[in-house]
VOBA-1610 file (N, C-alpha, C; in pm, whole numbers, padded with zeros to 5 digits, always signed):
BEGIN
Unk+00083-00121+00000Unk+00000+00000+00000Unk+00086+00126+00000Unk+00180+00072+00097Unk+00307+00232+00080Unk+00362+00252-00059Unk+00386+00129-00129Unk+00458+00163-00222Unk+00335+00215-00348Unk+00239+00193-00315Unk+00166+00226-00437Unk+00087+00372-00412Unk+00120+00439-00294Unk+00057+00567-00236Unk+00200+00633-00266Unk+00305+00583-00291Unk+00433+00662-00324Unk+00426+00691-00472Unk+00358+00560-00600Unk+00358+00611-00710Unk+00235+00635-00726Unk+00136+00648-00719Unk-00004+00707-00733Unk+00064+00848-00780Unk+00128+00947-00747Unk+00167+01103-00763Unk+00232+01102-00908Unk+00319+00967-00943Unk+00343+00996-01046Unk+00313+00960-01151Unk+00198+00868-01118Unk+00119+00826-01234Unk-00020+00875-01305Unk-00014+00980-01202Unk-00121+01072-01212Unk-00062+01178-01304Unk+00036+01222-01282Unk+00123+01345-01378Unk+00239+01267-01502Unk+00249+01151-01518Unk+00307+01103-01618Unk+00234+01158-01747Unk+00064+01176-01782Unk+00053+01244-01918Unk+00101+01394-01922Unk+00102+01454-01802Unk+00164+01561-01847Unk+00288+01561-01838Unk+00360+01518-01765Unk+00504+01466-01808Unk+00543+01427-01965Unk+00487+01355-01994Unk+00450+01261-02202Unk+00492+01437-02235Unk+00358+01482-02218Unk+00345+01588-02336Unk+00462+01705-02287Unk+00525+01772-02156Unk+00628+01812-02132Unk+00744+01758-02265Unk+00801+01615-02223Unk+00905+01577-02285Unk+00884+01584-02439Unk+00806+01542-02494Unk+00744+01583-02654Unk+00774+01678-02669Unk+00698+01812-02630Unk+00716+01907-02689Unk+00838+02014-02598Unk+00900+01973-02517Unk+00998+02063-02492Unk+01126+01983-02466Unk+01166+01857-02460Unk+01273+01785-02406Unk+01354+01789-02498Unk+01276+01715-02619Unk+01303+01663-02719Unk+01377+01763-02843Unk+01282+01921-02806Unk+01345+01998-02936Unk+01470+02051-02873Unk+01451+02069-02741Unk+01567+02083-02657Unk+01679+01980-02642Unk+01683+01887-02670Unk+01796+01776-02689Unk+01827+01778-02846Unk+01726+01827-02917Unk+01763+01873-03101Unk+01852+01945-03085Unk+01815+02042-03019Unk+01907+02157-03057Unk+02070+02151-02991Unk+02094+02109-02903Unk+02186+02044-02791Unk+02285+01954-02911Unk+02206+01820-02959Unk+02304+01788-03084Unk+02357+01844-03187Unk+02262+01955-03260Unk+02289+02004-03357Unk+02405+02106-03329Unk+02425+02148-03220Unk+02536+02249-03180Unk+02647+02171-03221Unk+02676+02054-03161Unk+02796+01972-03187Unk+02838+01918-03353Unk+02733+01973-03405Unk+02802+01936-03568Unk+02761+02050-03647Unk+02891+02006-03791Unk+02827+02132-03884Unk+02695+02093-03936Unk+02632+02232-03945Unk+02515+02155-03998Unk+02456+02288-04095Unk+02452+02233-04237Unk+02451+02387-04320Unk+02360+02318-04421Unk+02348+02424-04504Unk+02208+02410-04596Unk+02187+02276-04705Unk+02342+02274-04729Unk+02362+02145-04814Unk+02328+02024-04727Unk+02397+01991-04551Unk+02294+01921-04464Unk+02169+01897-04463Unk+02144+02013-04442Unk+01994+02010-04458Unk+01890+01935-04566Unk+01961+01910-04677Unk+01942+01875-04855Unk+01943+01716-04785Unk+02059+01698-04814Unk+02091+01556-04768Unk+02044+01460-04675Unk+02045+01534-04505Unk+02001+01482-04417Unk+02104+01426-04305Unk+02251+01421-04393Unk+02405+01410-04305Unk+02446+01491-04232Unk+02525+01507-04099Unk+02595+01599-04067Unk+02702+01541-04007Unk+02824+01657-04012Unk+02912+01587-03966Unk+02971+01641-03843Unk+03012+01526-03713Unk+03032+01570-03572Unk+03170+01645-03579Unk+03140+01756-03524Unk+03290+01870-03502Unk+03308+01882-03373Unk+03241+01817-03295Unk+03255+01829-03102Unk+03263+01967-03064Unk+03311+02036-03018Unk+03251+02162-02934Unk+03305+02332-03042Unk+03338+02258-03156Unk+03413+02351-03260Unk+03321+02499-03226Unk+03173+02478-03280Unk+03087+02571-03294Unk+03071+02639-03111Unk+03110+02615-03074Unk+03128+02671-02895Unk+03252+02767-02888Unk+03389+02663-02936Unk+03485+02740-02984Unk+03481+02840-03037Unk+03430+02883-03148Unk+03388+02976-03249Unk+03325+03083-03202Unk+03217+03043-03122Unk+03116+03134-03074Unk+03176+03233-02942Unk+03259+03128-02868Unk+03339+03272-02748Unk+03453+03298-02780Unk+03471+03281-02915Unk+03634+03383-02956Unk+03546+03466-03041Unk+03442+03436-03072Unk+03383+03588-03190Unk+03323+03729-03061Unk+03438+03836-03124Unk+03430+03936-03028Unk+03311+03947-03068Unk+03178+03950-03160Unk+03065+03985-03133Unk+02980+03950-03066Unk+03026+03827-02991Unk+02929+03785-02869Unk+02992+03871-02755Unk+03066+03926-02727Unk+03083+03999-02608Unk+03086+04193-02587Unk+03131+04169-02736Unk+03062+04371-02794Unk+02936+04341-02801Unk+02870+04323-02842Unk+02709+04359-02906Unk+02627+04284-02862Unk+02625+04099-02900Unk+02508+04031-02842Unk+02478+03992-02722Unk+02576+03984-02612Unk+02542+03968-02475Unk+02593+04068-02375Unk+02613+04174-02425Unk+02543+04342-02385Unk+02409+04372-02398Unk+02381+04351-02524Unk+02283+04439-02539Unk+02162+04324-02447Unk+02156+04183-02454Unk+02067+04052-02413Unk+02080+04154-02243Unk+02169+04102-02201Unk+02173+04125-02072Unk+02122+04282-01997Unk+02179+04397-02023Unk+02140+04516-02021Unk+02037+04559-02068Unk+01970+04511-02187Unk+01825+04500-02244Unk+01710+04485-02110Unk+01764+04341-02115Unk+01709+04221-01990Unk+01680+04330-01866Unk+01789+04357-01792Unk+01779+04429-01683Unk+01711+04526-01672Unk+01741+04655-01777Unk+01669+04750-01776Unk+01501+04752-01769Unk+01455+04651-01856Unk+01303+04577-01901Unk+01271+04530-01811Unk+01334+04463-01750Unk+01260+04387-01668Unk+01201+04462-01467Unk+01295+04551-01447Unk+01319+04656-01363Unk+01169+04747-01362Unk+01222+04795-01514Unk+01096+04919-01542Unk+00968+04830-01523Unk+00945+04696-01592Unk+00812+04660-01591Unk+00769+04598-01460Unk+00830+04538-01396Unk+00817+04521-01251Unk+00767+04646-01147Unk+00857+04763-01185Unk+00815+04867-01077Unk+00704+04900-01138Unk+00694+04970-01287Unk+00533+04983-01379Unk+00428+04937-01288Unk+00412+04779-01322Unk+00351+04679-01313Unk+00314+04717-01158Unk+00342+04756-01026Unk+00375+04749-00897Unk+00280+04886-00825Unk+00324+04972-00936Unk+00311+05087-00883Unk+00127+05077-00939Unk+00125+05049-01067Unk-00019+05043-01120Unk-00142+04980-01048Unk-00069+04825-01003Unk-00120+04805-00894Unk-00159+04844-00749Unk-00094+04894-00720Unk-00124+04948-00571Unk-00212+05109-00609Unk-00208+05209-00742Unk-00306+05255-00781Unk-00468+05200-00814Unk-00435+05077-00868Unk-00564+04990-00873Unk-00662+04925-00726Unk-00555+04858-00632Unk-00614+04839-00471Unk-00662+04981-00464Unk-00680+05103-00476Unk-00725+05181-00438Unk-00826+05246-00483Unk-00900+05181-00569Unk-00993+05232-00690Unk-01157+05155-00635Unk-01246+05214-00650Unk-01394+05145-00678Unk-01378+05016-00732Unk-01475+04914-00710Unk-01451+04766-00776Unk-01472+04850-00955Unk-01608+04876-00958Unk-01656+04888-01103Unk-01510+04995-01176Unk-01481+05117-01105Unk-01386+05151-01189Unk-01278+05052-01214Unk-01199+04987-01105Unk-01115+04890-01081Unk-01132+04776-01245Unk-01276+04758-01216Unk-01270+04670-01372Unk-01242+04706-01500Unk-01262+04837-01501Unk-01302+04933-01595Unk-01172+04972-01647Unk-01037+05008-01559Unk-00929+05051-01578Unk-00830+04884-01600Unk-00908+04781-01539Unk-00820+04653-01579Unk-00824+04624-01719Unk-00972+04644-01767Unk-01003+04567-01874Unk-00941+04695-02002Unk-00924+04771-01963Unk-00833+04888-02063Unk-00702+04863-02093Unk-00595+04846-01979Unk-00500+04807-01959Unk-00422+04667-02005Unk-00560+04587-01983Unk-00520+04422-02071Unk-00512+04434-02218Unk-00547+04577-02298Unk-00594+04575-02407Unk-00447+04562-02485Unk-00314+04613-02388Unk-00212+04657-02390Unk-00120+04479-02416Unk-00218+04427-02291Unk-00094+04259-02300Unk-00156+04160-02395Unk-00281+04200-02427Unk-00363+04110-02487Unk-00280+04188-02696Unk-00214+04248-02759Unk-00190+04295-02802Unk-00091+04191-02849Unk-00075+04155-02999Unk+00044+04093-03043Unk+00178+04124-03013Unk+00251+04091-03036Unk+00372+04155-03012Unk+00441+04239-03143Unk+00382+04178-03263Unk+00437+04199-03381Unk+00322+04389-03417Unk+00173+04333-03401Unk+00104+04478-03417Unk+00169+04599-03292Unk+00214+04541-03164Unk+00264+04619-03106Unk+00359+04713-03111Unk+00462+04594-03216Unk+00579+04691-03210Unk+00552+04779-03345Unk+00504+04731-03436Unk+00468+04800-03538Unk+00422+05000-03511Unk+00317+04986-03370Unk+00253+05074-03323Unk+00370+05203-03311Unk+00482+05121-03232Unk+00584+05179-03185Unk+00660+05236-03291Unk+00681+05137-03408Unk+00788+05179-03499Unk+00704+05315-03590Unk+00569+05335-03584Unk+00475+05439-03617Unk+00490+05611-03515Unk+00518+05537-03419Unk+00564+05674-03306Unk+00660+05720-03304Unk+00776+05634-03323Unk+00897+05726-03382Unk+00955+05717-03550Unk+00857+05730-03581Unk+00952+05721-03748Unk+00978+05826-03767Unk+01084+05840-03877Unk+01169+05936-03889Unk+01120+06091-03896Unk+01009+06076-04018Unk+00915+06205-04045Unk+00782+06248-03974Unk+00695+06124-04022Unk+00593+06162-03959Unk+00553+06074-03804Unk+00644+06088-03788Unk+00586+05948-03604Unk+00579+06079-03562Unk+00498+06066-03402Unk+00427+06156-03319Unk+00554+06186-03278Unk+00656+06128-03217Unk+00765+06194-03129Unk+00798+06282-03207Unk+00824+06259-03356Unk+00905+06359-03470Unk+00809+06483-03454Unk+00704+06456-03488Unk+00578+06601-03486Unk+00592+06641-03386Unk+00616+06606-03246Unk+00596+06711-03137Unk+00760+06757-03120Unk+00861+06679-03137Unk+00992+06794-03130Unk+00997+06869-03321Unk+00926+06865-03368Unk+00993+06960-03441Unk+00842+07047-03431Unk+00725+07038-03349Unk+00666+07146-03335Unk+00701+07251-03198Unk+00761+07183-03077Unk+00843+07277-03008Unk+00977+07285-03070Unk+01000+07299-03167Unk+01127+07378-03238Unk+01273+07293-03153Unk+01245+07168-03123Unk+01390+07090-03045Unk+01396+06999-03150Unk+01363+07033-03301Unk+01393+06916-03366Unk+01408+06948-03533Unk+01524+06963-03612Unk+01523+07031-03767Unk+01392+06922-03879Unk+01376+06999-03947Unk+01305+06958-04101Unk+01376+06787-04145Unk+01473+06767-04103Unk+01554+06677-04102Unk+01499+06526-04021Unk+01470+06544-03944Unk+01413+06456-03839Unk+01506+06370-03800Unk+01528+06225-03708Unk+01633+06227-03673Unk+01584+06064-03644Unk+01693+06014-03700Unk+01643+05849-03710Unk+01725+05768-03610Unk+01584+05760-03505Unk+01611+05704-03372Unk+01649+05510-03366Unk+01629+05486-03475Unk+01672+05379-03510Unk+01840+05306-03530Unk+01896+05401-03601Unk+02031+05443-03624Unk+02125+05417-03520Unk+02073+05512-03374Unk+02158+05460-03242Unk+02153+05371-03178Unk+02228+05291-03090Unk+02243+05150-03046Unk+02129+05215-02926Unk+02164+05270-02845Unk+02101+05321-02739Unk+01943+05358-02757Unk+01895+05462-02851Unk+01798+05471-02873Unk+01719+05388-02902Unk+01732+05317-02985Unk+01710+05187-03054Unk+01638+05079-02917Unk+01738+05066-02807Unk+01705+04983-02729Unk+01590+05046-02615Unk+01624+05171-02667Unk+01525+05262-02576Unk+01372+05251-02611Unk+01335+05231-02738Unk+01228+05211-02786Unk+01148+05100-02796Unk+01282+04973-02787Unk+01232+04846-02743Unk+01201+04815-02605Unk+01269+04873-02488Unk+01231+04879-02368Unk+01066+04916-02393Unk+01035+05035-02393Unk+00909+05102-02400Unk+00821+05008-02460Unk+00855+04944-02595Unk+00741+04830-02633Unk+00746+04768-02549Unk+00833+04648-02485Unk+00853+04543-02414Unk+00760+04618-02250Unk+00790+04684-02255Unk+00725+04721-02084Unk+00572+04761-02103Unk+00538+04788-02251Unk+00380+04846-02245Unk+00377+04756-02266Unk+00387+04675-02344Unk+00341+04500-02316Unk+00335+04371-02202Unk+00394+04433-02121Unk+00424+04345-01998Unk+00367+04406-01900Unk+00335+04529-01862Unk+00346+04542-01718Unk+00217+04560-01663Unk+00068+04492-01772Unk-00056+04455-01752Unk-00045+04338-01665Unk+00046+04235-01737Unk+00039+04136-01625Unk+00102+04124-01495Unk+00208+04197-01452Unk+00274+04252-01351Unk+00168+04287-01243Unk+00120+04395-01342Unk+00007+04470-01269Unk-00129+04422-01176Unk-00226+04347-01267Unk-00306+04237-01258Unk-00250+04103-01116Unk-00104+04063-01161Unk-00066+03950-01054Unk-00071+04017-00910Unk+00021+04109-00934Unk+00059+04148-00804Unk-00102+04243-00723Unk-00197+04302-00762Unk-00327+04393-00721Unk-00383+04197-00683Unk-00408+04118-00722Unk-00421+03990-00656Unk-00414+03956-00495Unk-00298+03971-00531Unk-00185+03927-00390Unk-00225+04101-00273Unk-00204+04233-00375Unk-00280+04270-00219Unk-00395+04293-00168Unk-00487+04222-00252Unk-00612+04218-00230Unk-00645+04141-00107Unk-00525+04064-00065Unk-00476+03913+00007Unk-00435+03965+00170Unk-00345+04108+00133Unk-00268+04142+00227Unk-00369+04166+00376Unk-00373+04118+00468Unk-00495+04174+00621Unk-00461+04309+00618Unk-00588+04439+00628Unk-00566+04517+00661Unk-00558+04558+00786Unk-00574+04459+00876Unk-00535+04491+01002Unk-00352+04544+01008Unk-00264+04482+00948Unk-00141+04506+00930Unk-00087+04623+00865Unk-00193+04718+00808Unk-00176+04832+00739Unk-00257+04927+00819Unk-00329+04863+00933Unk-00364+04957+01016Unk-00273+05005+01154Unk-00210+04863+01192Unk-00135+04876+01280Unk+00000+04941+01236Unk+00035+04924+01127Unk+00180+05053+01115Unk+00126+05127+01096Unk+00009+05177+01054Unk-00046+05306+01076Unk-00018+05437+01185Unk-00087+05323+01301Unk-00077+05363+01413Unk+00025+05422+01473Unk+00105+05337+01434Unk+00288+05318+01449Unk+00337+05423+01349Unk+00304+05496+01274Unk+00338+05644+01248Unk+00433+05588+01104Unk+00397+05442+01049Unk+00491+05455+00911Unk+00409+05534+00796Unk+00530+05533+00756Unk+00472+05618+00598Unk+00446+05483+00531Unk+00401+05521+00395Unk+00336+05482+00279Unk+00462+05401+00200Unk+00626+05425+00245Unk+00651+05339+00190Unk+00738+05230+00338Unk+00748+05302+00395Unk+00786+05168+00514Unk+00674+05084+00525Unk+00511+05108+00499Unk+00442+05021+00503Unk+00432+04934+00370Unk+00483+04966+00279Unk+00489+04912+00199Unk+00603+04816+00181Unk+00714+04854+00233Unk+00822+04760+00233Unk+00836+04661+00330Unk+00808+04700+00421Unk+00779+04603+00587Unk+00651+04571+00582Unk+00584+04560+00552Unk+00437+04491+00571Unk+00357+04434+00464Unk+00382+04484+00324Unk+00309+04449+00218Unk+00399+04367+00122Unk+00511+04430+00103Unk+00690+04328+00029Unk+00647+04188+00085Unk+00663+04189+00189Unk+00759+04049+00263Unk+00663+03944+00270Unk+00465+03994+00237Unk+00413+03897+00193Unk+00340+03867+00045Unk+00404+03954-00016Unk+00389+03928-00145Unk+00487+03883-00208Unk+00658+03844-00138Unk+00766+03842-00190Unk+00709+03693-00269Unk+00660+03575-00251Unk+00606+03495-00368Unk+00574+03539-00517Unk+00482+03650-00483Unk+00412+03725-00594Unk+00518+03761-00715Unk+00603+03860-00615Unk+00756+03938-00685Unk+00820+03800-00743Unk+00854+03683-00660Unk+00925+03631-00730Unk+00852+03579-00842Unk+00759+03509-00823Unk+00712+03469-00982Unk+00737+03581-01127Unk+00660+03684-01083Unk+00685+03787-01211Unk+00771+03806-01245Unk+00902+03828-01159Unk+01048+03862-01218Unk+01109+03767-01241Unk+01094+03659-01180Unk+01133+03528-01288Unk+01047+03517-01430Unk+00948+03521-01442Unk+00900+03527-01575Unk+00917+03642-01676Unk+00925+03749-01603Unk+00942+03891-01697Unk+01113+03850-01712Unk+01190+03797-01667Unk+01358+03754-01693Unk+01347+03657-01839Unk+01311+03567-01765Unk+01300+03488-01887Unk+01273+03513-02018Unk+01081+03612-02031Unk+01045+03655-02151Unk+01084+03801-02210Unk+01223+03848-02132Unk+01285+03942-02194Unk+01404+03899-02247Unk+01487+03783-02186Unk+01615+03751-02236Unk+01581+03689-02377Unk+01459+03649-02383Unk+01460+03601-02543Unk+01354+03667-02604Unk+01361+03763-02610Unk+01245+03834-02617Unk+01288+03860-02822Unk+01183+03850-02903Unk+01252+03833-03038Unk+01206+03954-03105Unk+01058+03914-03154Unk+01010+04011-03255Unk+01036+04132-03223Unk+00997+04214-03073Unk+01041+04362-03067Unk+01184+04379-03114Unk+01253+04312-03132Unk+01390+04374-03138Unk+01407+04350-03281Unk+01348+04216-03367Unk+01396+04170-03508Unk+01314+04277-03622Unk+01198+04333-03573Unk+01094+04381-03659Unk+01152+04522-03661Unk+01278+04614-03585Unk+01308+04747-03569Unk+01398+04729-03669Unk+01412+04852-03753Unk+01478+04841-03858Unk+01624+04879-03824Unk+01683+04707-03874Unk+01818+04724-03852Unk+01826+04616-03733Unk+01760+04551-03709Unk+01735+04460-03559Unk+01775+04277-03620Unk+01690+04298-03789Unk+01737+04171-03847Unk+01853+04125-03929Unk+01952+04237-03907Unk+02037+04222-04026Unk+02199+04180-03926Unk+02254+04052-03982Unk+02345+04025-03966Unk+02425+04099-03935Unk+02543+04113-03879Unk+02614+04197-03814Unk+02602+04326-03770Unk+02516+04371-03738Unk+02436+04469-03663Unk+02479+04533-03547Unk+02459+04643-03485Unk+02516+04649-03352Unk+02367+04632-03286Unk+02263+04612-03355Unk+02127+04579-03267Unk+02067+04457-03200Unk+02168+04334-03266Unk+02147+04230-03216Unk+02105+04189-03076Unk+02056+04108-03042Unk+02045+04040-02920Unk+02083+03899-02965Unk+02070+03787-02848Unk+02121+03643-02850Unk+02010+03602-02936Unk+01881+03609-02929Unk+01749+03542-02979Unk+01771+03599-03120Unk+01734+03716-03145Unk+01741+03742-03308Unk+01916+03659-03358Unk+02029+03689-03276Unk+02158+03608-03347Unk+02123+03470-03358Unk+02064+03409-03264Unk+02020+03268-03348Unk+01959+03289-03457Unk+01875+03365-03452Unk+01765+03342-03584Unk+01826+03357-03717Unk+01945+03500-03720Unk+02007+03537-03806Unk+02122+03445-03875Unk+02181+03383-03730Unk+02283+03239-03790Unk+02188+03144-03828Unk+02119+03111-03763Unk+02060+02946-03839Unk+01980+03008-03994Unk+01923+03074-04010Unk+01790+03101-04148Unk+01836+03213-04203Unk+01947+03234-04165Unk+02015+03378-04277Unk+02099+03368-04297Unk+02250+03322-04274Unk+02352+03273-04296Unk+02355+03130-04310Unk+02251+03031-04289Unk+02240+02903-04289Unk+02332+02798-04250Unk+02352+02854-04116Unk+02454+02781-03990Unk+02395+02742-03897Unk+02296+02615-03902Unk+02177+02569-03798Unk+02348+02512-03687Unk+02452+02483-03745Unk+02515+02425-03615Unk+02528+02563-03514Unk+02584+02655-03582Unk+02613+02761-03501Unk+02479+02838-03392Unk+02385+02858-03479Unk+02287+02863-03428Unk+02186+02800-03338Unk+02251+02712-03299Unk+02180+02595-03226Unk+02308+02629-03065Unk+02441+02660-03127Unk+02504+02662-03013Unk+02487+02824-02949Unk+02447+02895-02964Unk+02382+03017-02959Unk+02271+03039-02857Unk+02174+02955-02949Unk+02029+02912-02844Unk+02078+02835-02721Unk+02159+02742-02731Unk+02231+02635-02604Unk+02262+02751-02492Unk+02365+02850-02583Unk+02436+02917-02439Unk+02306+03079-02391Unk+02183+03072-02475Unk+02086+03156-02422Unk+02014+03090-02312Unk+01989+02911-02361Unk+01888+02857-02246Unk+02000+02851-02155Unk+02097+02787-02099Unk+02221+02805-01992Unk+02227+03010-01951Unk+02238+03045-02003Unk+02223+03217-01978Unk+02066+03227-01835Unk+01965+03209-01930Unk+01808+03191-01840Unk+01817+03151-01706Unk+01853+02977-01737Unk+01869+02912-01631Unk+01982+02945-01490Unk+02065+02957-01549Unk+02160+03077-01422Unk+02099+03198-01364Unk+02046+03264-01416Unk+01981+03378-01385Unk+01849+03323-01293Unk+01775+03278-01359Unk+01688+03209-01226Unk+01716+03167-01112Unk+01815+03045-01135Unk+01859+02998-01053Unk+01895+03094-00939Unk+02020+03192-00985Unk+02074+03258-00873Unk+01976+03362-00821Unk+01863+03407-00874Unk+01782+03470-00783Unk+01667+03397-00709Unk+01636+03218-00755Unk+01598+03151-00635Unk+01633+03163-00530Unk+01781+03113-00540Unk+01907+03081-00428Unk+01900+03216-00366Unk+01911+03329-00391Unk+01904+03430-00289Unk+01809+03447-00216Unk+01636+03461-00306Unk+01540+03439-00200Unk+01507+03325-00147Unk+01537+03215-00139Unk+01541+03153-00047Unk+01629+03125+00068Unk+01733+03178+00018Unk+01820+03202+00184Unk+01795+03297+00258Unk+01736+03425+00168Unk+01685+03544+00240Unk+01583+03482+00347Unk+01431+03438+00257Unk+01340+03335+00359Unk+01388+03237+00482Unk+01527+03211+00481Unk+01587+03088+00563Unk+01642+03209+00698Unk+01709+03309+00657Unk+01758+03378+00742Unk+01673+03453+00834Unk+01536+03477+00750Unk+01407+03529+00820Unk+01355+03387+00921
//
């Protein structure tokens, strides 16, 4: 009976286990082999490849463009995005706990209109707001006179460039930020926001000592997920002009796979690319598990 109350748990989750390994193990162990050999378009024809063992790894951390351009911009992208949409997301919420239910719905269901939004019509929206001539940013600096007949192609700079993808990436994200976390303090006892009251805190010691430390679940989920779906975050960055083109200074790791495997037609290289993005993710999670949970251990 013990032993069959021990696998009962996993025989209950073995179909979703099946369909896990299907659809994610498997393309994930594809791609894992294909790193280790060349594997190029004439491959592809054929169906041969031939094993080069860690050549395409080799290749990939002596090319100074993985350490100028594509895992700068991945990482610093990452951070910046993920920061802004978290606090966004945080601050919107705790504007929302404070609203009428009916407005409360009223301002949610506006706001989702934002995450519920493709990513591809999104950025499009964006690449419409700053274009060179007629985007709105261009019309309002060259109607306060901070901007020549010339207009000024925000595309062009590495910086700007990423500046505009932040802004998509965070109006796209920080509905759900927003939404998770107004959840969780819907959760919070207001007895505990009455008693620092009392106790003479402000608005943000009560917020950091009393409302943080039980929503820190909340925080962690989102910023583990807003990490993740910014480090590979694709279309905003591939659809900006100048975002898809091979040697670029606009690159990120996700569009450089895309660009090595289906544009230069180096699925080996490109496969070892994606390898060292999912290893990139997974560290990054990892080490901000490991902190909040020792934080939780020390509490």
């Amino acid at each position: 009976m013990r032993r069959r109350s021990a696998l009962l748990p996993w025989v209950l989750l073995a179909p979703a286990l099946a369909v896990i390994a299907a659809l994610l193990l498997f393309p994930l162990g594809r791609i894992v082999w294909l790193s280790f050999r060349e594997y190029r378009l004439r491959n592809l024809v054929s169906g041969e490849s031939d094993f080069i063992g860690p050549a395409n790894y080799v290749t990939l951390f002596t090319d100074s463009y993985l350490w100028r351009v594509a895992l700068p911009n991945t990482v610093g992208f990452a951070v910046v995005a993920v920061v802004s949409t978290v606090v966004l997301g945080t601050l919107v919420a705790l504007l929302l706990s404070r609203l009428r239910p009916v407005t409360r719905v009223v301002v949610v269901s506006c706001i989702m209109v934002a995450w519920a939004m493709p990513a591809v019509s999104g950025t499009y929206v964006w690449l419409w707001i700053f274009d060179v001539d007629s985007g709105v940013v261009a019309q309002a600096l060259k109607g306060a006179g901070l901007l020549g007949p010339e207009g000024y192609n925000w595309f062009a700079d590495r910086l700007f460039f990423y500046a505009v993808v932040v802004l998509n990436v965070v109006h796209g994200g920080f509905p759900f930020v927003a939404v998770t976390v107004l959840a969780g303090l819907l959760t919070v006892p207001r007895e505990l926001h009455e008693a620092a009251l009392l106790d003479g805190a402000g608005a943000w010691k009560r917020f950091w000592h009393v409302t943080f430390p039980v929503l820190r679940p909340v925080f962690a989920v989102v910023t583990i997920l807003s990490t993740i779906w910014d480090f590979k975050v694709f279309a905003q960055v591939y659809l900006m002009p100048g975002g898809g083109v091979g040697g670029s200074e606009m690159l990120n790791l996700g569009v450089w796979t895309y660009v090595s495997s289906f544009g230069q037609r180096d699925y080996g290289m490109g496969s070892a690319i994606a390898v060292v993005l999912t290893l990139l993710l997974l560290a990054v999670t990892a080490v901000y598990l490991r902190a909040l949970f020792r934080e939780d251990e020390l509490r």
